[in-house]
C-alpha positions in Angstrom: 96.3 91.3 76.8 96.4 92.8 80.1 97.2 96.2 81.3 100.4 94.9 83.0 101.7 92.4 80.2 100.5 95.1 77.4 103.4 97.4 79.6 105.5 94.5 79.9 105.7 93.6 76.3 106.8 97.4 75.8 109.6 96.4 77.3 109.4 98.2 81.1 109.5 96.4 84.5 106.5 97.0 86.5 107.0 96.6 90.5 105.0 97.4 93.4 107.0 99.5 95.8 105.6 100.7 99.0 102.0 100.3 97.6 102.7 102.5 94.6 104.0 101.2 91.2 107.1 101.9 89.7 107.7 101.3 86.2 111.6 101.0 85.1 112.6 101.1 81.4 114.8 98.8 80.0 115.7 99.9 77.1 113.7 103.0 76.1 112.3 105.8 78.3 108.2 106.0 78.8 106.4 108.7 76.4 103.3 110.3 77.0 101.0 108.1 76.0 102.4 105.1 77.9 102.3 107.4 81.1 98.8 108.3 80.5 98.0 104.3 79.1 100.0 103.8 83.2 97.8 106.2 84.9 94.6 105.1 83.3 94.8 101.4 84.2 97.2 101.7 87.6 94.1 100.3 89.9 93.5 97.1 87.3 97.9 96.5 86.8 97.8 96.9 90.8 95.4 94.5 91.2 97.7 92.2 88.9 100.9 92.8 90.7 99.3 91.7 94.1 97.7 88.7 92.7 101.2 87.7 90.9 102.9 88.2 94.6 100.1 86.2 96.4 100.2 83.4 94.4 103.9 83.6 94.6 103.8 83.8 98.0 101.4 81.2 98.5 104.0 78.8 96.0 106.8 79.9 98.4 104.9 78.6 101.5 103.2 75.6 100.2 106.2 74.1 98.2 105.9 71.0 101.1 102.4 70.5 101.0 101.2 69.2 97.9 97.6 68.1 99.0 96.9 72.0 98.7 96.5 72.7 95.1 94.9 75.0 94.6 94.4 78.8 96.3 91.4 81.5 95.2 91.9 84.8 95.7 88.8 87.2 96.0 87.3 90.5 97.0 85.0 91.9 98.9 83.2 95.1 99.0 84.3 95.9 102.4 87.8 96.2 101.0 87.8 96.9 97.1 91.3 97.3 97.0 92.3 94.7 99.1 93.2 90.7 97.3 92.2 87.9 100.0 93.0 84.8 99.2 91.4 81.2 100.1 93.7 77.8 100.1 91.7 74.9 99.7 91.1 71.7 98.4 88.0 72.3 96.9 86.9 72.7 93.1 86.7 76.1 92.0 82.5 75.9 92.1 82.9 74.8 95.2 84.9 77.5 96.9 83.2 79.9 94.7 80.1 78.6 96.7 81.5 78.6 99.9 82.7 82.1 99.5 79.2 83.7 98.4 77.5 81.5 101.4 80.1 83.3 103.5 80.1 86.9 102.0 76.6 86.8 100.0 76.3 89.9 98.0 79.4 91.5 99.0 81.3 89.1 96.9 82.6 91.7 94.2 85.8 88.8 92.6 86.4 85.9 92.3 89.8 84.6 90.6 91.2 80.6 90.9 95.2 81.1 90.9 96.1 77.2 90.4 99.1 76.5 92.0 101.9 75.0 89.6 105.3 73.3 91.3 
């Protein structure tokens, strides 16, 4: 279980506003240790939030182009906190390959998003 779903499941809304995360309780308020559990793993349910969008995002734009199926996002060490993403045609070795030809060592993720209509 994730960070973010393991928050989820607790039953809380998780959004990224404005770069920072705001968790909203739907039934119950947060106690300590689910603050602490928030705090301890914000930079991994971040990460998740931004992926979720992207590939929502990427849904959103490619709904009339289903030859793309498939996008990749990635990192880079350049930009640890920052979630590119690749759209192409090409199996997941593939772009995996292309992207290390490309970025070599500084590589740091790698994380196929399929794309599902």
């Amino acid at each position: 279980m994730t960070a973010l779903s393991k928050i989820q499941s607790a039953g809380f809304v998780v959004a990224l506003v404005n770069g920072n995360l705001n968790v909203t309780p739907t039934k119950t308020k947060l106690t300590d240790t689910q603050r602490t559990f928030i705090k301890s793993h914000k930079s991994q349910i971040i990460k998740q939030l931004t992926a979720a969008q992207i590939q929502h995002d990427i849904r959103d734009r490619l709904e009339d182009r289903p030859e793309i199926s498939t996008s990749y996002c990635y990192q880079v060490i350049d930009k640890p906190d920052a979630v590119l993403t690749l759209i192409s045609r090409q199996s997941v070795a593939s772009a995996k390959q292309s992207l290390v030809q490309k970025f070599g060592d500084r590589l740091i993720g790698f994380y196929p998003m399929p794309i599902n209509y």
